[in-house]
C-alpha positions as CSV (number, residue, x, y, z in Angstrom):
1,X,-63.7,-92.8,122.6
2,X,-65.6,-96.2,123.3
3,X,-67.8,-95.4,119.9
4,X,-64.4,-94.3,118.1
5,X,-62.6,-97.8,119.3
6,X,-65.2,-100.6,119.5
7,X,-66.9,-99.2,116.4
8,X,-65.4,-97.3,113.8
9,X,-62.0,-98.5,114.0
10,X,-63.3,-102.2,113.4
11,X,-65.6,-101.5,110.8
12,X,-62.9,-99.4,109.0
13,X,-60.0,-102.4,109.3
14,X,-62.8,-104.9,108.3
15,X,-63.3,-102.3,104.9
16,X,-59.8,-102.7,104.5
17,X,-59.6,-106.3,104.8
18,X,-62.2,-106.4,102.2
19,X,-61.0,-104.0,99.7
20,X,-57.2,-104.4,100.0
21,X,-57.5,-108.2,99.1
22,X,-59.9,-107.7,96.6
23,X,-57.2,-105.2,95.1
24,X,-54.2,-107.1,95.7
25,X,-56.4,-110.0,93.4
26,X,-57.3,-107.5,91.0
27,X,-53.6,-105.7,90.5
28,X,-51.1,-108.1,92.2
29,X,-51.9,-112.0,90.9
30,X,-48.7,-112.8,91.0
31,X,-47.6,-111.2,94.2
32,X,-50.6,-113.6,95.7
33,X,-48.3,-116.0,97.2
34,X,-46.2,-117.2,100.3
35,X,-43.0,-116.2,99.1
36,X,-41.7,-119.2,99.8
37,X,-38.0,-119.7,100.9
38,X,-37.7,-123.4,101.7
39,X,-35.2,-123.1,99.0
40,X,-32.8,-121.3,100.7
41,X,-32.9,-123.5,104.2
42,X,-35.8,-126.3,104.9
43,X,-34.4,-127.7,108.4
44,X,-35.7,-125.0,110.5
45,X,-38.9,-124.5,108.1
46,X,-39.8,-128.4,108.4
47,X,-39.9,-127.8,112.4
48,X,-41.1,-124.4,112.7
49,X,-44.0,-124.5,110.1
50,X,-45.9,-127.8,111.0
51,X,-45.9,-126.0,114.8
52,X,-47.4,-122.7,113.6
53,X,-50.0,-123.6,111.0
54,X,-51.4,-126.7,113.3
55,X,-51.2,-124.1,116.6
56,X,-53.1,-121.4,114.4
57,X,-55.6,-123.9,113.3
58,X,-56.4,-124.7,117.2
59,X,-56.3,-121.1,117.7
60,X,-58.6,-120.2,114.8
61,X,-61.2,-123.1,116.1
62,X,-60.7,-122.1,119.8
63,X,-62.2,-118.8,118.6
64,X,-64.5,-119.4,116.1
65,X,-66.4,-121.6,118.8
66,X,-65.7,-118.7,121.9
67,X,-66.5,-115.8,120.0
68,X,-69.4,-116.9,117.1
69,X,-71.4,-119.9,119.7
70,X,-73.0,-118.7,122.0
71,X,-73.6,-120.0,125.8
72,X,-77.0,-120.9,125.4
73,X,-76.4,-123.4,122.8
74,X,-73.6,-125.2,124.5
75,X,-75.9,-125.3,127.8
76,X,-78.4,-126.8,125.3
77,X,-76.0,-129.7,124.6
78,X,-74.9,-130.2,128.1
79,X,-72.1,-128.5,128.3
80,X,-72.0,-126.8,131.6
81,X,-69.4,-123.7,132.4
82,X,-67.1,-126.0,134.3
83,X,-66.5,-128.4,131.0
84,X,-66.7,-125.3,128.5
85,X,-63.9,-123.2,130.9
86,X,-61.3,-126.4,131.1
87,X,-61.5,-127.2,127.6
88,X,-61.2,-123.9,126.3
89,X,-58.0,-123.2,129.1
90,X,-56.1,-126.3,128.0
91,X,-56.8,-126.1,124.7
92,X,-56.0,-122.7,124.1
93,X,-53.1,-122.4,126.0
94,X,-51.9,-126.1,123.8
95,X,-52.5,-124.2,121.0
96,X,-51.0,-120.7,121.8
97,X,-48.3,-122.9,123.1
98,X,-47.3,-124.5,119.2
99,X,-48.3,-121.1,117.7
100,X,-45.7,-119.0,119.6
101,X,-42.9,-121.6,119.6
102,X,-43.2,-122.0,115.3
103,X,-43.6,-118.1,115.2
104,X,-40.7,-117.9,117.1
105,X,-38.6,-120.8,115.0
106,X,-39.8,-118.9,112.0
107,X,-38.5,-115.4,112.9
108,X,-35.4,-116.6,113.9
109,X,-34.7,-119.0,110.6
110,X,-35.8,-115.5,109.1
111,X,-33.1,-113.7,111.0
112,X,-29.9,-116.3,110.9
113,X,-30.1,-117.8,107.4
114,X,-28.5,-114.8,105.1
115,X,-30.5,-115.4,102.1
116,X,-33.9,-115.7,103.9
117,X,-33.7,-112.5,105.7
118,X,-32.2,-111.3,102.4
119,X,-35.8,-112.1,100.7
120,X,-37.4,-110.3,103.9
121,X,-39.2,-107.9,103.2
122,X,-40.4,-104.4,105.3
123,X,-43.8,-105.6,105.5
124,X,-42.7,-108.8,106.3
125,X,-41.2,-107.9,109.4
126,X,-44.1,-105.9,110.4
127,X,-46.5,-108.9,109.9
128,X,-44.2,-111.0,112.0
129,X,-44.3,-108.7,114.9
130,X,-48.1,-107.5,114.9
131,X,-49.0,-111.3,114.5
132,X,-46.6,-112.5,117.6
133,X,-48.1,-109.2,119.5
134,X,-51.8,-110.6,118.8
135,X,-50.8,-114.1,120.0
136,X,-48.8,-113.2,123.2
137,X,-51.5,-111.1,123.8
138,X,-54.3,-113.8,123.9
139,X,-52.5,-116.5,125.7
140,X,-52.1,-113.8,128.7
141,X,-56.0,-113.5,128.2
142,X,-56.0,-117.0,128.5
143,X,-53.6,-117.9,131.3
144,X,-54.1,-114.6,133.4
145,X,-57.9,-114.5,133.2
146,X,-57.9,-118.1,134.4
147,X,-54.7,-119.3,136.4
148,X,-53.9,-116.3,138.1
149,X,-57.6,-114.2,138.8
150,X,-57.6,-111.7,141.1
151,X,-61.0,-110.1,142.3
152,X,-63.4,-112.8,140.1
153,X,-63.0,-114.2,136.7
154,X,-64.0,-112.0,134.0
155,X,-66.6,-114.5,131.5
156,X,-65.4,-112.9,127.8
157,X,-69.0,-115.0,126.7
158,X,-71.0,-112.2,128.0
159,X,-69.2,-109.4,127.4
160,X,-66.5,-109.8,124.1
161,X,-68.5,-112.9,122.6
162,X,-71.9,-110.8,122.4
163,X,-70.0,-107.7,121.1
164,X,-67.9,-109.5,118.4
165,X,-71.5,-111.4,117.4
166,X,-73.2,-107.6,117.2
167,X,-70.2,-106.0,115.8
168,X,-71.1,-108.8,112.6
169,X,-74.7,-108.0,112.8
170,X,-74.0,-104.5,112.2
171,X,-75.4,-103.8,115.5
172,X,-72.6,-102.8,117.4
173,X,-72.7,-102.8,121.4
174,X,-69.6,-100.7,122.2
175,X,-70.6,-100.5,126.0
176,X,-69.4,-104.3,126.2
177,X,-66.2,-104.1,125.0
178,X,-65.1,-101.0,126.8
179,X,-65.9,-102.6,130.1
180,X,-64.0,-105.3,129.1
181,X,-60.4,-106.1,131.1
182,X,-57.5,-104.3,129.4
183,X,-55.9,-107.8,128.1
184,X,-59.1,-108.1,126.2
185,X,-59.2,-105.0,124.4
186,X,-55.7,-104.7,123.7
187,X,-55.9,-107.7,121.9
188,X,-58.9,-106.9,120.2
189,X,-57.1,-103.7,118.8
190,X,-54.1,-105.9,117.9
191,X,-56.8,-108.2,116.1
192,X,-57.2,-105.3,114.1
193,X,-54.4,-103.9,112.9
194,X,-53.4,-107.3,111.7
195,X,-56.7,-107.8,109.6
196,X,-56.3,-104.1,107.9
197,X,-52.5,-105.3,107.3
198,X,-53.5,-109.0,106.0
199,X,-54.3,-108.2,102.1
200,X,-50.6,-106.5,101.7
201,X,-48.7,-109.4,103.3
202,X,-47.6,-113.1,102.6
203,X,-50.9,-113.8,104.5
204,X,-53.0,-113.5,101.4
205,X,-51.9,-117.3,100.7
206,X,-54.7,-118.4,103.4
207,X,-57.3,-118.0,101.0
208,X,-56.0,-119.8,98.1
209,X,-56.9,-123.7,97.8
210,X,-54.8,-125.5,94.9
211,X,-58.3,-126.8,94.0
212,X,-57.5,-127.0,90.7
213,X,-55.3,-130.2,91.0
214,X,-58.8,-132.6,92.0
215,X,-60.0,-132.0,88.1
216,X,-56.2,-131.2,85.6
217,X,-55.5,-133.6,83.5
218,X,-52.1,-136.1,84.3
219,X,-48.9,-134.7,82.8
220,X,-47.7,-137.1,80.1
221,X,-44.4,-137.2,79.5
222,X,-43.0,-138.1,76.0
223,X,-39.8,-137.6,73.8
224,X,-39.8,-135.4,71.2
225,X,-36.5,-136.3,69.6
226,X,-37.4,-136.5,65.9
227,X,-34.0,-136.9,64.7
228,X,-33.5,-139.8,62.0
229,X,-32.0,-143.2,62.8
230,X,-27.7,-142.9,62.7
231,X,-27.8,-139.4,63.2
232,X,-25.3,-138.2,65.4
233,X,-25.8,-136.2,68.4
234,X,-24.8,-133.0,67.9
235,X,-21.2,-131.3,69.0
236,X,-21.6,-128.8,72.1
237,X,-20.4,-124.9,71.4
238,X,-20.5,-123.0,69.0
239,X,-20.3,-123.8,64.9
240,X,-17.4,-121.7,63.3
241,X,-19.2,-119.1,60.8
242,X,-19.2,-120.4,56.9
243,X,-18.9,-124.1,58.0
């Protein structure tokens, strides 16, 4: 079972996440979007978005720097555990904070404006929860492995860190993750499951960059009424046949 979770399940949604976006490019280039619905309502989405993305961005960095650094190199740069552990508490719960508050702004625009959840789709919903699952999930992590420990912290840099930097390495160390705390691994699996859904959801739009705008040429706008001089403008509706 530890084998079957820690290693074949994540390389298989990682094969996934691979192949179903380089399909989705491939077959579905014009499905490669946000499906945007500012249209239909903005005054929610101008509250709600700015909170999510700039949460998920603090959550993205929070783990990038946990999971891929490892405690020898912030030792190296005098960073002691003390420093390392309040950071990484008040920053992560700041940014779990502004993630679940837009998520939950968003899903309820999505829910009480008629012709957003109109443009909803299935997948759409399932996204929405798997995502708030995963994110609920790691601010327990964060707030019960550190506010409210009972029998010893658990240190996720010498057990979940090292496994997630093997698991990359193709060397996967399964042993660490399964004595991991339960918080831990159930986010881990919820991890998961979002990354094998990713390429069939709106989520695609994260790796798109309008880069193309640095180097296209201005628009130029310009009439192209040729008529001559006197002429008049024409009558609206239609011309009566044989006239």
């Amino acid at each position: 079972m530890s084998t079957f979770l820690w290693v074949i399940v994540p390389y298989l949604c990682l094969a996934v996440f691979v192949v179903g976006h380089l399909w989705r490019y491939r077959y579905d280039k014009f499905g490669w979007t946000t499906r945007s619905s500012q249209l239909y309502e903005d005054r929610l989405l101008r509250l709600g978005s700015p909170l999510f993305h700039f949460g998920m961005l603090g959550v993205v960095g929070g783990h990038v720097i946990g999971l891929l650094v490892p405690r020898s190199w912030t030792e190296a740069v005098g960073i002691d555990d003390h420093l390392y552990h309040l950071v990484a508490v008040v920053g992560g719960i700041a940014a779990g904070v502004l993630a679940l508050a837009g998520l939950a702004i968003l899903i309820y625009r999505r829910r009480t404006v008629g012709p957003v959840f109109s443009a909803t789709t299935p997948m759409d919903k399932v996204m929405y929860a798997v995502l708030g699952v995963v994110i609920a999930l790691g601010m327990w992590n964060t707030v019960a492995g550190s506010v409210f420990t009972i029998g010893g912290e658990y240190n996720y840099r010498e057990g979940v860190s090292v496994w997630y930097r093997s698991f990359l390495a193709f060397n996967p160390s399964p042993d660490l993750m399964a004595d991991a705390p339960l918080g831990f691994q159930l986010h881990a699996l919820a991890a998961f499951a979002l990354f094998a859904l990713w390429p069939f959801t709106r989520l695609v739009h994260v790796f798109s960059a309008p880069v193309g705008y640095l180097t296209r040429p201005y628009i130029v706008y310009r009439s192209r009424d040729a008529r001559p001089l006197g002429s008049a403008d024409p009558r609206r509706g239609w011309e009566r046949v044989g006239q």
